[in-house]
N, C-alpha and C positions, 0 to 999 in steps of 0.2 A: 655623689656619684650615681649613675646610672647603674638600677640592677632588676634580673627576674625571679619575680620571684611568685612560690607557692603559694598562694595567703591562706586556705585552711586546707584536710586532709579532701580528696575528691577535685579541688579547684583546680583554676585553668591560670594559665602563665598571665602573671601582670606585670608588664614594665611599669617600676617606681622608682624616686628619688630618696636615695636613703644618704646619712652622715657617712662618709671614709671611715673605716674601722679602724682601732686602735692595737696595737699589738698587746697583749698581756704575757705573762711569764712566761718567756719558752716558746714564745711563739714570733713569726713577722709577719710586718705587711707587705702584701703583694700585688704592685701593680700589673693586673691582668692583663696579658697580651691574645690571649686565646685559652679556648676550651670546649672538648669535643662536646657530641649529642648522644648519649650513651640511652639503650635501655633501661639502666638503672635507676635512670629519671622518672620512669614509670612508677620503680619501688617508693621514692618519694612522696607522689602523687597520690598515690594508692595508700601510702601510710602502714604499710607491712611489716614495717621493723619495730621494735622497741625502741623508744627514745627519740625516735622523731616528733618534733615540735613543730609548729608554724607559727607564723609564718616563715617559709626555709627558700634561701638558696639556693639552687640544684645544681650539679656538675661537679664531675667525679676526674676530669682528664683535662686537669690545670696547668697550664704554663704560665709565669709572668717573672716579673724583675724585683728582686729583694729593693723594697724602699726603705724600710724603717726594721731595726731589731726591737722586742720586746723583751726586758728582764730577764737574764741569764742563758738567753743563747750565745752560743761560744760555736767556732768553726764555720762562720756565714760570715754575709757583707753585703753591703747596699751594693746595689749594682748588677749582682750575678743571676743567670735566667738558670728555673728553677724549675722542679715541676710538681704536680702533688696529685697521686691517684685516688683510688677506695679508701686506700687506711688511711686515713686524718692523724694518723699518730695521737698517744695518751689514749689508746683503746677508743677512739671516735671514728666516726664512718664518714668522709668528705661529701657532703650534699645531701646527708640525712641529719649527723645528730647533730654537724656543723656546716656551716651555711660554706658553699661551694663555689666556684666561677663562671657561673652565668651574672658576672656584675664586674665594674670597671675595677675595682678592687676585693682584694679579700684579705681574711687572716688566716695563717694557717702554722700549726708546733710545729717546731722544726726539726722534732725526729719521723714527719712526714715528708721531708725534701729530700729530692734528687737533683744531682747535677745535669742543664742538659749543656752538652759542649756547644761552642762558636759554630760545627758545620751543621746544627740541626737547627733547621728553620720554626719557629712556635706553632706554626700552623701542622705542619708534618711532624713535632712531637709531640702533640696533645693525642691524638688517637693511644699512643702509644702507652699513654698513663695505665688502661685498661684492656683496648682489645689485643694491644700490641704484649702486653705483658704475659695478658691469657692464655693467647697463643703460643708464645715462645716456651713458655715454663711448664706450657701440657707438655711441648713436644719432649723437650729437657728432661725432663721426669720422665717419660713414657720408657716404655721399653726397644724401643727402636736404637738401631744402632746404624754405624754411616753402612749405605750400602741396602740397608733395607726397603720394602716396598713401603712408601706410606701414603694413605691414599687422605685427602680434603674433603672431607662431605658438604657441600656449600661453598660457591662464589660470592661472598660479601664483604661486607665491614669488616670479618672475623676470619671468612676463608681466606682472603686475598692478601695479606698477610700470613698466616697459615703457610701460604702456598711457597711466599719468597724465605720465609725459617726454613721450611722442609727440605727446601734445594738447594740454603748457603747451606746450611748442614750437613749437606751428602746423604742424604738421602733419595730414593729411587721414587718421584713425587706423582701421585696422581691425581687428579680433579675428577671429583663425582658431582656433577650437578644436571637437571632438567634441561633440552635441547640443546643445541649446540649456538647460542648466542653468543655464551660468555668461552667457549674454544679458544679461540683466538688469543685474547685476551690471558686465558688460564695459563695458555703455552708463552705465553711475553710474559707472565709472572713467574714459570720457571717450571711448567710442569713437566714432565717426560711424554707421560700418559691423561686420556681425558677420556671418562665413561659419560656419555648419553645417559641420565636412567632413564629417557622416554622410551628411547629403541632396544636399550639394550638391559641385562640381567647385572646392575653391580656386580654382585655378589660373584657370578662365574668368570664375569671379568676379571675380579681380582683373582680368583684362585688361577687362571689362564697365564698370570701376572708370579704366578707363585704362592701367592694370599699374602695379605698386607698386613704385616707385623704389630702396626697400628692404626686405627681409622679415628682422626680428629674429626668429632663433629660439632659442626660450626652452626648448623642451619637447626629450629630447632624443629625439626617435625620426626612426631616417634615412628612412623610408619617406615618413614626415609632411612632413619636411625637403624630400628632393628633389621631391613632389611641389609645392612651389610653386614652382623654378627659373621653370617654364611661363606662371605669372601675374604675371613681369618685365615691367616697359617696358625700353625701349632704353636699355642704361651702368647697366641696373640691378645690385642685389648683395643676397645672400642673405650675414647676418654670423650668423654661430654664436656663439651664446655659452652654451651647457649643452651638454656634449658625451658619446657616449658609445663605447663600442666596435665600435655596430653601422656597416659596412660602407655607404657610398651608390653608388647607379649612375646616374653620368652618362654622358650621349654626349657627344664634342666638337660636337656642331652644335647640340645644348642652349644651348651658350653662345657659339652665334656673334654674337649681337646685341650683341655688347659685355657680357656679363653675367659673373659673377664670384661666387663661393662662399667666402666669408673666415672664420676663426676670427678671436674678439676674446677679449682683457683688458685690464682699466684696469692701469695703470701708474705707483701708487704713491699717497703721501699729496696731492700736491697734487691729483691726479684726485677723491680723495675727498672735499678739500676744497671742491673745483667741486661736487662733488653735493649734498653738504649745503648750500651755500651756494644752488644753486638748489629744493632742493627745500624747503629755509623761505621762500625768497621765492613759492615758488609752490604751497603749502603741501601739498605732497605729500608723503602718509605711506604707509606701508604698514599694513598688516592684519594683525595679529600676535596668535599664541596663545600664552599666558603660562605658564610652569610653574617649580615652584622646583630649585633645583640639585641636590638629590635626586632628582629625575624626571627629568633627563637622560637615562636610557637611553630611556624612555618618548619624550620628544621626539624623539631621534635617530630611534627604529622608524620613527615616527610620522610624519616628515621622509622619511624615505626612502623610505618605501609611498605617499608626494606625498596623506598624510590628516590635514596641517592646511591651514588657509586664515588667512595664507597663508603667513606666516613664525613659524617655531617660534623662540622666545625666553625662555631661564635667566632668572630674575631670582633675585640675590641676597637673602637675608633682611638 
C-alpha cells in the first residue's frame, strides 16, 4: 500500500510503499477512503507528546470501510464505513502513538469506531472526526442556551463549522472576523450578525448585541482572543479551542462579572458520534478541498498557511 509517512521527529512527509497491516486483538483493518489535514499533524512532527515513535503515520480524521476483523471484536463487520478521530481507543492517540490515515490502509481498536451513516459522503466526514467534533461539543457544554448571543471568533476550518452548530442550534450566531471578505459567506453559513474587527470595536459590538453569552474561539491569535472578554454578558465565557503559544493579558477585574476564559476538547468517540449524528440531521457539512495522497505535503503547507477553505482532505485512489 501507499502511505505518508514521518520517518524521524523534525522530518518531512515521505511517500512509501509499506506491507497492508494486519489487524490484531480488538482491532480492524481499514480500507482508507479519506482523511483530513489537521494541525495536529504538526504535533507529530514536532514529537511533542510522549510515546511518539517513528517512523509514524499522521492523521487524526479517518474514514474508511471495515475489511478484515482482528481477534475478539464483536459489534462490527466487513463492509461498514467507519470512522476514527484523536482517541485511537486502548488509551492511544490516532497519528501519534498509532500510525493514522495518511495511507491506503490502516489498523485501528475498535472502541475507536464510529458509525458514519449512507447520507454522509467520506470526504465531508473526515473533517468531522476533529474540527467537527471540537466545535460542536464546545458549543454543547458551553453555557449558552437557544436563544442566546453566540458570537464565532474566526472564519475557518474550525469557525465555519462553528458557525452552522450555533445556528442549527438556536442560537443568536455571530461572525467575528478581519474585513468583510468572508460576510458573505459567514451569513450563507448561518450567521444573524457579522463584526468587521478592522472597522469596528468587537467587544462593543457584542455588548450593542446584548453581550454574548459565549464567544468560541476558533482563530488562535491571543490579542483577537482577549480583545472580546469585554463584549461578555454577565456568567458569560470565552471557550478556546485552537490554541497557540502566544501569551494573553488579563486583569482580574476583566472578569469580575462572573465571566470565565476556558480551553475545550471533545472527549472521545461517543462525542464524535453526537456530532455526526447531529450534523446529518441538520445537514451540516463542511467545505472541503480535495487532494490525493501524494500531495499531502502540499495540503499540509497549505493547511497551515490557513490557504485552503476550508478543510484540507486526502482522498484515497
Amino acid at each position: 500500500m501507499k502511505a505518508i509517512q514521518i520517518p524521524r521527529r523534525g522530518g518531512a512527509f515521505e511517500l512509501v510503499e509499506r506491507p497492508i497491516p494486519e489487524p490484531s486483538a480488538e482491532q480492524v483493518l481499514l480500507r482508507v477512503e479519506a482523511c483530513g489535514v489537521c494541525h495536529g499533524e504538526n504535533v507529530a512532527i514536532e514529537g511533542h507528546m510522549p510515546g511518539v515513535q517513528y517512523p509514524r503515520v499522521p492523521g487524526h480524521e479517518v474514514i474508511g470501510i471495515i475489511e478484515k476483523l482482528g481477534p475478539g471484536v464483536s459489534g462490527w463487520k466487513p463492509g461498514q464505513r467507519v470512522g476514527v478521530g484523536w482517541d485511537g481507543g486502548h488509551g492511544q492517540v490516532t497519528g501519534l502513538t498509532v500510525d493514522g490515515g495518511y495511507s491506503e490502509y490502516t489498523v485501528a481498536f475498535a472502541d475507536a469506531l464510529v458509525t458514519i451513516p449512507d447520507g454522509l459522503g467520506a470526504l465531508e466526514a473526515a473533517p468531522l472526526m476533529c474540527a467537527g467534533v471540537t466545535t460542536f461539543t464546545a458549543l454543547k457544554h458551553s453555557k449558552a442556551r437557544m436563544g442566546d448571543v453566540v458570537a464565532i471568533q474566526g472564519i475557518g476550518g474550525l469557525g465555519h463549522l462553528a458557525i452552522q452548530y450555533a445556528r442549527k442550534a438556536g442560537f443568536r450566531t455571530v461572525a467575528v472576523s478581519r474585513g468583510r471578505q468572508k460576510e458573505a459567506l459567514a451569513r450563507q453559513l448561518g450567521a444573524h450578525e457579522y463584526i468587521d474587527t478592522d472597522t469596528e470595536d468587537a467587544a462593543k459590538a457584542l455588548k450593542a448585541l446584548g453581550g454574548a453569552k459565549v464567544v468560541i474561539a476558533t482563530a488562535p491569535n491571543a490579542k483577537a482572543i482577549q480583545a472580546l472578554v469585554g463584549g461578555l454578558a454577565m456568567d458569560g465565557e470565552v471557550v478556546i479551542v485552537a490554541g497557540s503559544g502566544e501569551k494573553m493579558e488579563l486583569s482580574p477585574v476583566q472578569l469580575l462579572g462572573r465571566l470565565a476564559v476556558r480551553g475545550w476538547v471533545a472527549e472521545g468517540p461517543h462525542d464524535t458520534d453526537a456530532t455526526v449524528r447531529f450534523s446529518v440531521l441538520q445537514n451540516i457539512q463542511p467545505l472541503v478541498e480535495v487532494f490525493p495522497l501524494e500531495k499531502a505535503t502540499e495540503a499540509y503547507q497549505r493547511m497551515m498557511k490557513a490557504d485552503v477553505r476550508f478543510r484540507a482532505v486526502l482522498k484515497m485512489s
